[in-house]
C-alpha atoms as one frame of an Amber mdcrd trajectory, in Angstrom:
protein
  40.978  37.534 -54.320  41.464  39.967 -51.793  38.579  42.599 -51.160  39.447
  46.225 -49.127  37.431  48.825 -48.077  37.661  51.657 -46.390  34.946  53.675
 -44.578  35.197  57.266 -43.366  32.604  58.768 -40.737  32.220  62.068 -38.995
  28.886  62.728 -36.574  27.550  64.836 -33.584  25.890  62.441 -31.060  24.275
  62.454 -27.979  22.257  59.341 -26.290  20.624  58.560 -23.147  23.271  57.226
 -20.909  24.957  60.244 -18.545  22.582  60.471 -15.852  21.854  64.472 -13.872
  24.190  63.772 -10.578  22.829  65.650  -7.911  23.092  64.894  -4.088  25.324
  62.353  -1.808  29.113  61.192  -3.961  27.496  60.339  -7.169  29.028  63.503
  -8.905  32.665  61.410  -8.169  31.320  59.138 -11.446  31.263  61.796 -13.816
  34.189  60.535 -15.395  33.662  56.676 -15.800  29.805  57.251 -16.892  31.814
  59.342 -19.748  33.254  56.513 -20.958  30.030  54.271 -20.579  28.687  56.997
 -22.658  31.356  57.495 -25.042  31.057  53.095 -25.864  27.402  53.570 -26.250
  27.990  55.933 -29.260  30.427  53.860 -30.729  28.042  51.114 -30.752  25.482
  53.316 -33.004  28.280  52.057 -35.669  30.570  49.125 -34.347  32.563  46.956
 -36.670  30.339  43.943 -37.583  30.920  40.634 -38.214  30.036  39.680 -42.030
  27.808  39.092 -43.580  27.997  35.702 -45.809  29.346  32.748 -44.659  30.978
  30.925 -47.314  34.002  28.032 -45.496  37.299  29.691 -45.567  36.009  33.402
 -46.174  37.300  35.756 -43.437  37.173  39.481 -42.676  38.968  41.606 -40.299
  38.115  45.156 -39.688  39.590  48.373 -37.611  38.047  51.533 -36.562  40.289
  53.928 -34.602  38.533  56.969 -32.907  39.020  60.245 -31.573  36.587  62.582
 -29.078  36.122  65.233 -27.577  33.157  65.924 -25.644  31.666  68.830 -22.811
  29.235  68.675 -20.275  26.705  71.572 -19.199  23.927  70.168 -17.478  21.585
  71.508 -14.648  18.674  72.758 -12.477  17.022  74.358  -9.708  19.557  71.923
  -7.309  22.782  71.449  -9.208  24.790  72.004 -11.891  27.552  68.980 -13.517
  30.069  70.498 -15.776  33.243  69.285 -17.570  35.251  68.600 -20.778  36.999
  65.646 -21.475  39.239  64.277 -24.450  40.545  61.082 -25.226  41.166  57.699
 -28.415  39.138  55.097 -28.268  38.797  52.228 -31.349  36.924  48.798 -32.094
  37.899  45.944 -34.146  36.128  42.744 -35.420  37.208  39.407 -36.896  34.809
  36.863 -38.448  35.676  33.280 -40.034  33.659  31.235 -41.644  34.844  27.487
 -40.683  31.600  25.907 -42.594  29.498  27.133 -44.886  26.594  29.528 -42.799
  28.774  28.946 -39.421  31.540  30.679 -38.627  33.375  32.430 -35.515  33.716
  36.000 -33.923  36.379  38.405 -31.848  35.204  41.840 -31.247  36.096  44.486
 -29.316  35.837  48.085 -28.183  36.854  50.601 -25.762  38.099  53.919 -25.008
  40.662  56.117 -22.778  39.439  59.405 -21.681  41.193  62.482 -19.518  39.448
  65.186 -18.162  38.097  67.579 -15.660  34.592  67.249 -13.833  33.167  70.033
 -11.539  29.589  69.214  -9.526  28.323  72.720  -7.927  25.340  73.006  -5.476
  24.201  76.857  -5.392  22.645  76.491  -1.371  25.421  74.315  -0.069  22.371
  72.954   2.605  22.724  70.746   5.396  25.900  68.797   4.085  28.142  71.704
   3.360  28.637  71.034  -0.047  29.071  73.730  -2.317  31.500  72.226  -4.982
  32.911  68.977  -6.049  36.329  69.352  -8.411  37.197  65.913 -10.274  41.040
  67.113 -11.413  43.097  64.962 -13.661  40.344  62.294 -14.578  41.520  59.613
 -16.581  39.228  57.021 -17.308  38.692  53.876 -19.568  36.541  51.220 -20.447
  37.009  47.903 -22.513  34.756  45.442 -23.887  35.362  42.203 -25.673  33.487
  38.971 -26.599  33.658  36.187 -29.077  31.250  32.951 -29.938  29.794  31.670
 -32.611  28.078  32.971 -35.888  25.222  31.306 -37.613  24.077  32.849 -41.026
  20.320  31.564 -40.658  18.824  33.058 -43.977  19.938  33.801 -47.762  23.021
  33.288 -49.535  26.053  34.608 -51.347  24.176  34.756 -55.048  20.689  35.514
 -52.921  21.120  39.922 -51.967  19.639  38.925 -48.502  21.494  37.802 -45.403
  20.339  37.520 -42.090  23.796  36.421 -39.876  23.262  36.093 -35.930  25.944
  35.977 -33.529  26.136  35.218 -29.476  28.829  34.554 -27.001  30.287  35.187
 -23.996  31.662  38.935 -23.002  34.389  40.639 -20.755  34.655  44.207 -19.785
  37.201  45.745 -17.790  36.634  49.861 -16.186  39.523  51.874 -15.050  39.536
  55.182 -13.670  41.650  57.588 -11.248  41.233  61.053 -10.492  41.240  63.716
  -7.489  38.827  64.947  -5.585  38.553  68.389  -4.053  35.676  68.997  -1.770
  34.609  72.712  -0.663  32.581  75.067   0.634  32.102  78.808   0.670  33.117
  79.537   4.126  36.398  77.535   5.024  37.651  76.569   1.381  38.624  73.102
   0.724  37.042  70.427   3.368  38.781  67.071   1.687  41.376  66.982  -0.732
  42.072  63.105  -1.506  42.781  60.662  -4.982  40.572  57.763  -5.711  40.907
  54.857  -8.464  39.352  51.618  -9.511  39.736  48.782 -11.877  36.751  46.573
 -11.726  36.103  43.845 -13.974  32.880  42.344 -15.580  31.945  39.118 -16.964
  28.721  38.657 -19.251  26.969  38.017 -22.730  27.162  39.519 -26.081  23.823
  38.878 -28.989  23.627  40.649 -32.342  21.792  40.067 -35.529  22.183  42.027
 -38.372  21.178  41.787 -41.792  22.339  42.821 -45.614  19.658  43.581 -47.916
  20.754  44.478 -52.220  18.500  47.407 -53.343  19.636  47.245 -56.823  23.147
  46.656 -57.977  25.401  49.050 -56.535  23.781  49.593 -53.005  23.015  47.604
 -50.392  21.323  48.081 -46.671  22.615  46.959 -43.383  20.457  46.862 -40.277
  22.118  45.677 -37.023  21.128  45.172 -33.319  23.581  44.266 -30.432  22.657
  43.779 -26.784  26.013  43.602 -24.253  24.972  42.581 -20.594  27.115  42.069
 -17.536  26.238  39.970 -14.435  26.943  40.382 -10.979  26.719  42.744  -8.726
  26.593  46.375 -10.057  28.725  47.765  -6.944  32.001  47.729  -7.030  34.888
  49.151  -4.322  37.307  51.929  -5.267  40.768  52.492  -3.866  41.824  56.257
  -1.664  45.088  56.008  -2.339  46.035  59.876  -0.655  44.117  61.992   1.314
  45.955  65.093   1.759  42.947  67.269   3.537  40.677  64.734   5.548  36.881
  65.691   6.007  35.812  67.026   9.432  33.440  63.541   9.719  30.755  65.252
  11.332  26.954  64.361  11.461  25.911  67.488   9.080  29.276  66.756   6.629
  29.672  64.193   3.867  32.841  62.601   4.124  33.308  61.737   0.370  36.121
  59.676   0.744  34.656  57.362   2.543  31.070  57.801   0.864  29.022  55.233
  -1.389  26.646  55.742  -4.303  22.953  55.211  -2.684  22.527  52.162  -4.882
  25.662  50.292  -3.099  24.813  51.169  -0.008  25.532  55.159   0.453  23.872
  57.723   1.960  20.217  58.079   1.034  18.976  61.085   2.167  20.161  64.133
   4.827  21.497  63.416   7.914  21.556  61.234   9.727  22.853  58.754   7.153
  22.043  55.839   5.900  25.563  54.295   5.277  25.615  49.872   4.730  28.995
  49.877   3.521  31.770  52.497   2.371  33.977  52.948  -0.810  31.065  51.261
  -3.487  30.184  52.892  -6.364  27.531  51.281  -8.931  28.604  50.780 -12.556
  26.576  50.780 -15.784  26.185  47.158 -17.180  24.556  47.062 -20.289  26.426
  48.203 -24.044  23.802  47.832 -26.295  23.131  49.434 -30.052  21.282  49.600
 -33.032  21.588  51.345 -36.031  21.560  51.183 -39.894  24.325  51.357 -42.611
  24.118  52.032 -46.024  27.123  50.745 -48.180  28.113  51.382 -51.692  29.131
  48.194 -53.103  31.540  48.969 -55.984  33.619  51.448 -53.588  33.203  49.548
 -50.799  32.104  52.471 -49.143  29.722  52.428 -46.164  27.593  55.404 -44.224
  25.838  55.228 -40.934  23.000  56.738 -41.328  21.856  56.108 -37.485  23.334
  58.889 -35.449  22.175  62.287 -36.774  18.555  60.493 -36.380  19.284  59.672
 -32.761  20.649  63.347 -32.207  17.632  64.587 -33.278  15.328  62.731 -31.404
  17.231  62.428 -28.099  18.952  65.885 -27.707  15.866  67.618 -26.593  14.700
  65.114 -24.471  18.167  64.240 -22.106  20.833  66.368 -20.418  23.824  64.789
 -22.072  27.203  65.875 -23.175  27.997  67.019 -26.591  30.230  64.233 -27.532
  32.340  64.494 -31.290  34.043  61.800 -32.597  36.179  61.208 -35.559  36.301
  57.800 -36.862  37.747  55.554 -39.844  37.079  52.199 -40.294  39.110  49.539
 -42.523  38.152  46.403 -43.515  39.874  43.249 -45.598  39.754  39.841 -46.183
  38.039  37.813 -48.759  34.767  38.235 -47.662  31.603  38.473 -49.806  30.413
  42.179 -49.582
């Protein structure tokens, strides 16, 4: 017999991801640590595999997504604004080919499009007074599959305790132009950048299902994504309509790396190892707990208004909204 449910979810979140850009070409990342930040909060409540493992029970599930999302951050040096729209989704598919083992195919990502602007109020030794990122787009995909073991409980028990590993992919893509200026003679570089770097890694979760009484039931979960390799990556200039003057007292942007892969460090003169390297985030992690109504097949994440509450204060993140509505069938054990 078939089972269906169908989820609905609504939240405000912000996390710890979106660092405070403020010297050298880190501002240029805006966009793609958007979309690192937008995958972290759809792992506070990512499709999961199921729960029981009974041979020949499966269970696919879809979760579409929509967000919008603003940045307003700054201090006494800088200040990193920008809005930014965009879909993003994850999916899941679990089989059970043995009773308690079974096999995985998840995935996630998003596609975002924007506009970034980094402002320094005393322009100081580099010139730089404002950074615009015009026409971002940006997007980030993750995907893994492996093997599921279901190492406590049972179908007639109310207690599960499924854990899941294997190996993981993630692709980043981004383009956008960049419009360097000052107060005194305008616009110093005018040039577009992109980048499609790709990441190879692991994926671990554990999660567990818990019956308190009849009709309800509680879902912990905890995921850790890793990459490998070398965070630093090269991006493309594919047009440079307005090159930088390529002084010793200028920071010529296009040719500029983040000070992790090798960019300038400090004010002139710099401390360049290589040009055209910017690092990427590597890790898509999350945690969180569901609550699920068993005879609707209804399920609420309970996770992000707790994590809003405890994290806005502390971090200068965007306000990030996202619509969501997950699906699920098969003939799964709920």
């Amino acid at each position: 017999m078939e089972r269906k449910s169908f989820r609905f979810l609504t939240f405000l979140l912000s996390l710890s991801l979106i660092p405070h850009f403020t010297h050298g070409f880190h501002e240029a990342g805006l966009g793609i640590e958007a979309s690192h930040f937008t995958n972290r909060l759809l792992m506070t409540n990512p499709p999961l595999p199921m729960l029981y493992y009974k041979k020949g029970s499966y269970r696919i599930s879809v979760q579409p997504n929509f967000i919008t999302g603003d940045l307003d951050v700054s201090d006494s040096l800088a200040q990193d604004t920008g809005d930014f729209e965009g879909f993003g989704g994850a999916a899941s598919l679990s089989y059970a080919f043995a009773d308690r083992w079974g096999l995985f195919l998840w995935g996630l990502g998003n596609a975002l499009s924007g506009n970034f602007k980094h402002n320094v109020p005393s322009c100081g030794a580099r010139g730089i007074c404002t950074v615009d990122m015009k026409n971002t787009d940006a997007s980030l995909v993750a995907v893994s599959g492996g093997l599921v073991y279901q190492l406590f409980g049972g179908t007639d028990s109310g207690f599960s305790l499924p854990l899941f590993a294997g190996p993981s992919f993630m692709q980043a893509k981004f383009s956008q132009n960049i419009l360097n200026s000052d107060t005194t003679s305008g616009i110093r570089e005018d040039f577009d950048m992109e980048a499609s770097p790709t990441f190879s890694g692991f994926f671990v979760g554990a999660q567990a299902g818990i019956d308190i009484g009849k009709n309800l039931k509680l879902n912990p979960f905890f995921i850790l994504g890793k990459t490998l390799g070398d965070e630093c990556r090269s991006f493309n200039v594919t047009t440079i309509r307005v090159a930088g003057p390529g002084t010793s007292s200028d920071l010529d942007l296009a040719n500029e790396s983040t000070p992790e892969c090798g960019g300038t460090t400090g004010t002139p003169p710099r401390a360049r190892t290589r040009s055209r390297f910017m690092g990427y985030d590597q890790s898509l992690s999350g945690a969180g707990l569901n609550i699920v109504f068993k005879p609707w097949g209804l399920s609420a994440n309970i996770t992000a208004p707790i994590l809003k509450s405890g994290l806005a204060k502390e971090n200068r993140d965007p306000e990030v909204t996202t619509f969501s509505i997950s699906w699920s069938f098969g003939n799964y054990v709920k």
